[in-house]
C-alpha positions in Angstrom: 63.8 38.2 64.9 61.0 39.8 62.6 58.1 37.5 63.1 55.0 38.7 64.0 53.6 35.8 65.7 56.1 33.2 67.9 56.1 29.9 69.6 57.9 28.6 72.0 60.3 26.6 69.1 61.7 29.9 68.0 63.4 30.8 71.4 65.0 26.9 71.9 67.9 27.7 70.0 69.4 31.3 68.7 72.5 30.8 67.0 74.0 34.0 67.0 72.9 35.1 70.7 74.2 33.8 73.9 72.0 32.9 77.1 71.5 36.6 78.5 70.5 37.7 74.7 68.3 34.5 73.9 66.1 34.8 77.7 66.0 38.8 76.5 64.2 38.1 73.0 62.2 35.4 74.7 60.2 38.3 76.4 58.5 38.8 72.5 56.8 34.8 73.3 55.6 36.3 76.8 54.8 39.5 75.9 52.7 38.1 72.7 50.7 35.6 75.1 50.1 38.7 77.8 48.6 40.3 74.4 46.3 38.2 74.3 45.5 36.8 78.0 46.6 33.5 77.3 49.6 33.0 79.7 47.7 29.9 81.6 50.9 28.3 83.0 52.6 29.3 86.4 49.2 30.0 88.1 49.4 30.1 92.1 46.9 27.7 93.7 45.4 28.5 97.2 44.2 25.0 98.2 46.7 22.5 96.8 46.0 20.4 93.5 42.6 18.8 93.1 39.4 19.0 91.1 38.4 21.8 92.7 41.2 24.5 93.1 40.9 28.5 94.0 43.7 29.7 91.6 45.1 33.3 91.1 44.2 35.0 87.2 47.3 36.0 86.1 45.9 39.1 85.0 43.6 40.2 87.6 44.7 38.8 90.7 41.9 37.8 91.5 41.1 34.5 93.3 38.9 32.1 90.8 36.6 29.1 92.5 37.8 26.5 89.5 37.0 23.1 87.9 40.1 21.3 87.2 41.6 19.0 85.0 45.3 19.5 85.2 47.1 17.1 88.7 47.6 13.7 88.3 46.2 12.8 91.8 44.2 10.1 89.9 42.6 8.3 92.9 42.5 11.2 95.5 44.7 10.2 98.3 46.8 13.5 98.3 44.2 14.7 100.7 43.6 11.9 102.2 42.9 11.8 106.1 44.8 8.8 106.6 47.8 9.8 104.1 47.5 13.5 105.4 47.7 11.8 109.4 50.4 9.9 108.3 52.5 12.7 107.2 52.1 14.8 109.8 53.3 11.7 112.1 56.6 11.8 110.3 57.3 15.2 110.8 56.7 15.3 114.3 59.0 12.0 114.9 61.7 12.8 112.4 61.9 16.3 111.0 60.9 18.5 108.2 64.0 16.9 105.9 66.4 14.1 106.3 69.0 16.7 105.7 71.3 14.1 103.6 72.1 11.9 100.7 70.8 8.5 101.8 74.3 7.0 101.9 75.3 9.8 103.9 73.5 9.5 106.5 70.3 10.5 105.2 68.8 6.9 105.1 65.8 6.6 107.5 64.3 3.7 108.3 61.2 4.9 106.7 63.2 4.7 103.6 63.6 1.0 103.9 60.7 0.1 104.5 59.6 2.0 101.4 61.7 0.7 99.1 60.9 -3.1 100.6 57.2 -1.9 100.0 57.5 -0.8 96.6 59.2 -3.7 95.3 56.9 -6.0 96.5 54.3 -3.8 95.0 55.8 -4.2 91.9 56.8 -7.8 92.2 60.7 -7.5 92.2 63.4 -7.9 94.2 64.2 -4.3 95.5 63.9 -0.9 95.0 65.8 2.4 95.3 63.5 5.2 96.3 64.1 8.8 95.1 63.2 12.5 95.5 61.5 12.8 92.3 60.1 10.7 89.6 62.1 12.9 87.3 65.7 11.6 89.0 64.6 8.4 89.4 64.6 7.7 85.3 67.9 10.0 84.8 70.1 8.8 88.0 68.9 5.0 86.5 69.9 5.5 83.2 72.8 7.9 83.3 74.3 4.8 85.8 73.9 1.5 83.8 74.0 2.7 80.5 77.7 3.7 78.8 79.2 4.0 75.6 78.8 0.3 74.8 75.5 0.0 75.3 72.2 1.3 73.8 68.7 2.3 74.4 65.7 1.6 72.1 63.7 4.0 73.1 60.2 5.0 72.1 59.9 8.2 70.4 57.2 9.6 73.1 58.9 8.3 76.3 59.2 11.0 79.1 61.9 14.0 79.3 63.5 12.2 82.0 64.7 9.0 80.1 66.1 11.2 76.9 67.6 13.5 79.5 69.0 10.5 81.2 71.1 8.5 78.4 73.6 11.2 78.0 76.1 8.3 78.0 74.8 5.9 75.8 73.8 5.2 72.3 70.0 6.1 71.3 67.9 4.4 68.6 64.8 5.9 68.4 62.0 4.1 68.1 58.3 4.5 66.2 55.4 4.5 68.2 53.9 1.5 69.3 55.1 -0.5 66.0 56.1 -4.0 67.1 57.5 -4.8 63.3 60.2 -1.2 63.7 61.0 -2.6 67.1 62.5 -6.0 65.8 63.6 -4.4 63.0 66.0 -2.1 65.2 67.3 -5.0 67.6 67.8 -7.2 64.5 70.2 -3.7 63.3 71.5 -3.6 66.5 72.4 -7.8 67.2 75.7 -7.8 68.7 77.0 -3.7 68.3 76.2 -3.3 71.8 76.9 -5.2 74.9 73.9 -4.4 76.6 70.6 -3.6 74.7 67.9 -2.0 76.8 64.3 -1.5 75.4 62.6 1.6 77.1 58.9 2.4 76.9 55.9 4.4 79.1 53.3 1.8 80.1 51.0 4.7 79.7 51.9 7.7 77.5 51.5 11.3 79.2 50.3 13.3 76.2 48.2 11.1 74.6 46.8 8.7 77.3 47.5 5.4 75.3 49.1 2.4 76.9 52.4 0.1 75.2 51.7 -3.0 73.9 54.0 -4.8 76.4 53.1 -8.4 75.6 54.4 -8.4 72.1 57.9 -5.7 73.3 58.2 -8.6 76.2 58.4 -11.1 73.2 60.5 -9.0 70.8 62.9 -8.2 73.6 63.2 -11.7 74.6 63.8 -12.8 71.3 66.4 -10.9 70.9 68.4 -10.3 74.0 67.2 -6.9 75.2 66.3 -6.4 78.6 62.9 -4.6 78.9 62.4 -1.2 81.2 58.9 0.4 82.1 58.0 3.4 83.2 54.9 3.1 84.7 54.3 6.5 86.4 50.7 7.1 85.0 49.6 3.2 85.2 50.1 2.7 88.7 47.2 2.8 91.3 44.7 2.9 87.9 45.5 -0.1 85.8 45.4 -3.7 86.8 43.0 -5.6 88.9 44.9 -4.5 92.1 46.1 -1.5 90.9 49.8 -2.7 89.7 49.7 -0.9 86.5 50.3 -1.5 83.5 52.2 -4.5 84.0 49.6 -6.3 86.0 47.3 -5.2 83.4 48.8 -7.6 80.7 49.4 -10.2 83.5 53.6 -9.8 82.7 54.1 -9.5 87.0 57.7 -10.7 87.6 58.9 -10.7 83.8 59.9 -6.4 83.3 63.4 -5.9 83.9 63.2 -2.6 85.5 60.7 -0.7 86.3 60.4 2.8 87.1 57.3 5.6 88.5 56.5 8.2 91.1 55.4 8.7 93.5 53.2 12.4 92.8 50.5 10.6 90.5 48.3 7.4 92.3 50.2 7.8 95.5 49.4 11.7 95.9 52.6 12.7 97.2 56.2 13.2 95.6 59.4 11.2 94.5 59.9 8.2 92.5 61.4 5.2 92.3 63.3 2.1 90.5 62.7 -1.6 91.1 64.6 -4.2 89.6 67.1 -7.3 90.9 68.8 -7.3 94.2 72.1 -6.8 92.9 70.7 -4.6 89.8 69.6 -2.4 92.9 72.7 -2.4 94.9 74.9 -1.1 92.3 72.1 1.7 91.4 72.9 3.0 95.6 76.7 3.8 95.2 76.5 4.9 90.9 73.1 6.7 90.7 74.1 10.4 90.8 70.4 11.7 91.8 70.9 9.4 94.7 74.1 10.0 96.0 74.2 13.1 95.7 71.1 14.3 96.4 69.5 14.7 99.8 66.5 12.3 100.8 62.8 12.3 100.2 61.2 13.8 102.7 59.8 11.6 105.5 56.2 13.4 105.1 56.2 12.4 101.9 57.7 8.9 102.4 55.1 8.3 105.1 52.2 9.2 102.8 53.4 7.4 100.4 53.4 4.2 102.7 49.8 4.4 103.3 48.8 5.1 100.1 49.7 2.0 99.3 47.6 0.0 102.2 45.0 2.2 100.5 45.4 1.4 96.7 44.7 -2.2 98.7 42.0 -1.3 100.8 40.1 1.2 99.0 39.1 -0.4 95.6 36.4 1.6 95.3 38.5 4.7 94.0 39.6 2.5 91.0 36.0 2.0 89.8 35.3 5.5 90.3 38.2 6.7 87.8 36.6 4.2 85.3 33.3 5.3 85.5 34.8 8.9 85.2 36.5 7.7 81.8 33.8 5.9 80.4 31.4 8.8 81.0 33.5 11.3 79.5 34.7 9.6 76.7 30.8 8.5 76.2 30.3 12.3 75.7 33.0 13.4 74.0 32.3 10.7 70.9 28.9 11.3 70.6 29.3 15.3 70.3 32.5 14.3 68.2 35.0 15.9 69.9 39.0 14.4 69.1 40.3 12.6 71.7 42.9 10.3 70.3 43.7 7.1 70.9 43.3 7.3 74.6 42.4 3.9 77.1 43.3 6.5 80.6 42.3 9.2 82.3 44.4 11.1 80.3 42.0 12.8 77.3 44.1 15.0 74.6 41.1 17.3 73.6 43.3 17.8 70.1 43.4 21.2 68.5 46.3 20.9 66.7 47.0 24.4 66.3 49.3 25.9 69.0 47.5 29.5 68.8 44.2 28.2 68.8 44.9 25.5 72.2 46.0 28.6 74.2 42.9 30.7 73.0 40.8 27.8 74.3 42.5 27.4 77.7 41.3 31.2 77.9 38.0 30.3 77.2 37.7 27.7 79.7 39.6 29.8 82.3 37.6 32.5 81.7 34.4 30.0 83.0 36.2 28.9 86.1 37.5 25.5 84.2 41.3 25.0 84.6 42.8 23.6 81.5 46.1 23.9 80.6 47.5 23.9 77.0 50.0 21.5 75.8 52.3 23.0 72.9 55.8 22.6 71.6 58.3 21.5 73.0 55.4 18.9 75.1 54.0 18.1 71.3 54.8 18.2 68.1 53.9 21.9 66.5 50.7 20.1 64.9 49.9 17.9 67.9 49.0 20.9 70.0 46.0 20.0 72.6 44.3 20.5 75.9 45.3 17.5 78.1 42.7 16.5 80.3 43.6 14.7 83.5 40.8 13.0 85.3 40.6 12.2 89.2 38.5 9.9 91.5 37.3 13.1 92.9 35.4 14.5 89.7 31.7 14.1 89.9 29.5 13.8 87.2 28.5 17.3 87.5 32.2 18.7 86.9 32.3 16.5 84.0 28.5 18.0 82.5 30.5 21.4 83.1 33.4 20.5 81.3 31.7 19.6 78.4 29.5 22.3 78.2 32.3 25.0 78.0 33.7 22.8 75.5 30.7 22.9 73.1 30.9 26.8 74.1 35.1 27.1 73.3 33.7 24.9 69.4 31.3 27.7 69.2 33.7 30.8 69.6 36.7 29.4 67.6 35.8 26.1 66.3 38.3 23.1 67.6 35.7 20.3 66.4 37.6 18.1 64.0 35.2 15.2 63.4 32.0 15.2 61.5 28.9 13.8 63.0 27.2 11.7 60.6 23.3 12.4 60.5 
């Protein structure tokens, strides 16, 4: 391979070198980062994920005293005394794991009430709870969805759903655009016997929400049943926390929806809600269920009162907003890119993939932990630091922040909009 300078898409796929041969010529990608001091990702954290984490530099093993922006522990509650007591509690009463699939064996009553709270959280019928958020989407889909079916999917969903509809028929779909979406079910009318619409209620990389009124409509319209995956929405949208789905006031009327439980809730695992029956037949064909051991009953305790404190603590809901308004505030009046973001999920774009990891150097270097988002996360040209924004961040981190910002514009120039005097 003679290129003098690599990304991450030339090691995806070697045609004329098998798996051994591929991982070998991958080492140019990590050796060319190490070049430079820009391998940011896979750093050991002493104290947990939070705003303020002492990390290990890759390079100096050292310990660093950082500012961070990377976890998704949006309202706090992973370090929660009451979430933290209520783990612990678990443990002691039932064990470090539940040592089985839940129809195994491994079902604990725990688990019940979780997926009875969940449901009800997310105004449906039931709920199948799973080890991770990431199974959750593929044991769903890779279960309901055959050969005689398709997904409408749009093009920035999660890894988990594409991963997932390795049995079905895919339509991809553009962005956000209402008029592409009717246009595809209209294509599709009666190929398929069961049409199922698939969308983020917040996107990951670019912090934007789905316009679910008008997909409800479309969908309606034309016989597609309707599946959210709400796992950034949750605990920050709505006026009780609900998501994105109480944010548009559509409670009751989403087909499925799916999350996890490592984001608002501050723990780990995920989850499906949907009909009774929908439900039922998930427990005995979901593969990440039935064959997969339990969530942990730490984490399914924690989980339980985090919700009692999404409830109870409404305070931490207004403090994320004030966090977005302020930075956002900031960020357009020194016009900085941020996208199209309305979360707490801020794409500082770069949109160069050598550039973003330069940048994440930068701020590393002044105790800020960024971390670069390139291909295969983005498109090549869509490269960016994603900036994830918690309860927990004061004012002050936030002054920081954009300080080292205007410091990174100085050194290499990322500023891509032009003040006007």
């Amino acid at each position: 391979m003679e290129k003098k300078i690599y990304s991450l898409k030339d090691f995806a796929f070697i045609d004329d070198k098998d798996m051994y041969e591929t991982a070998d010529s991958f080492q140019n990608f990590i050796d060319q980062m190490d070049f430079k001091k820009q391998r940011i990702y896979g750093i050991q954290s002493f104290n947990g994920i939070g705003p303020h984490m002492k990390i290990m530099d890759n390079y100096s093993n050292e310990t660093k005293e950082t500012i961070s922006f990377v976890g998704n522990d949006y309202l706090g509650l992973s370090r929660h005394p009451f979430t933290v007591q209520a783990g612990i509690q678990a443990l002691e009463k039932y064990g470090t794991g539940a040592c089985a699939a839940p129809m195994l064996g491994g079902y604990l009553n725990i688990h019940y009430e979780l997926e009875q709270k969940i449901a009800a959280f997310n105004t449906c019928e039931d709920a199948l709870i799973y080890s991770s958020g990431f199974g959750a989407n593929f044991g769903t889909l890779q279960a309901l969805l055959k050969k005689t079916d398709i997904a409408l999917i749009d093009m920035f969903v999660h890894a988990s759903v594409i991963d997932g509809l390795i049995n079905t028929n895919i339509k991809m779909l553009k962005h956000n655009d209402l008029d592409y979406l009717e246009f595809a079910l209209k294509s599709a009318k009666d190929s398929y016997k069961t049409k199922l619409v698939i969308v983020d209620g917040v996107y990951s990389q670019d912090g934007d929400l789905a316009p679910l009124p008008g997909i409800l409509e479309i969908c309606r319209k034309h016989g597609a049943y309707l599946m959210i995956d709400d796992a950034h929405g949750i605990g920050v949208f709505g006026k009780s926390g609900r998501g994105v789905v109480e944010h548009f006031g559509l409670e009751g009327q989403i087909d499925i929806i799916t999350g996890t439980f490592s984001k608002s809730f501050g723990a780990v695992g995920g989850f499906v809600a949907s009909s009774k029956k929908l439900i039922q037949y998930l427990k005995y064909y979901s593969r990440t269920s039935t064959y997969s051991a339990a969530i942990t009953p730490q984490a399914t305790a924690s989980v339980l009162k985090a919700i009692d404190l999404i409830d109870l603590e409404t305070e931490r809901r207004s403090k994320i907003w004030n966090n977005v308004n302020y930075l956002k505030n900031r960020l357009t009046q020194l016009g900085f890119d941020f996208g199209h973001t309305e979360s707490p999920i801020f794409p500082i774009m770069i949109r160069d993939d050598f550039k973003v990891k330069e940048a994440s150097k930068i701020f590393m270097d002044n105790n800020i932990f960024t971390i670069p988002i390139i291909y295969p996360g983005v498109k090549s040209k869509e490269s960016r630091l994603r900036v994830s924004l918690s309860a927990n961040h004061t004012i002050m981190d936030l002054d920081r922040f954009i300080e080292v910002l205007c410091l990174v514009d100085n050194q290499i120039h990322i500023r891509q909009i032009e003040l006007s005097n």
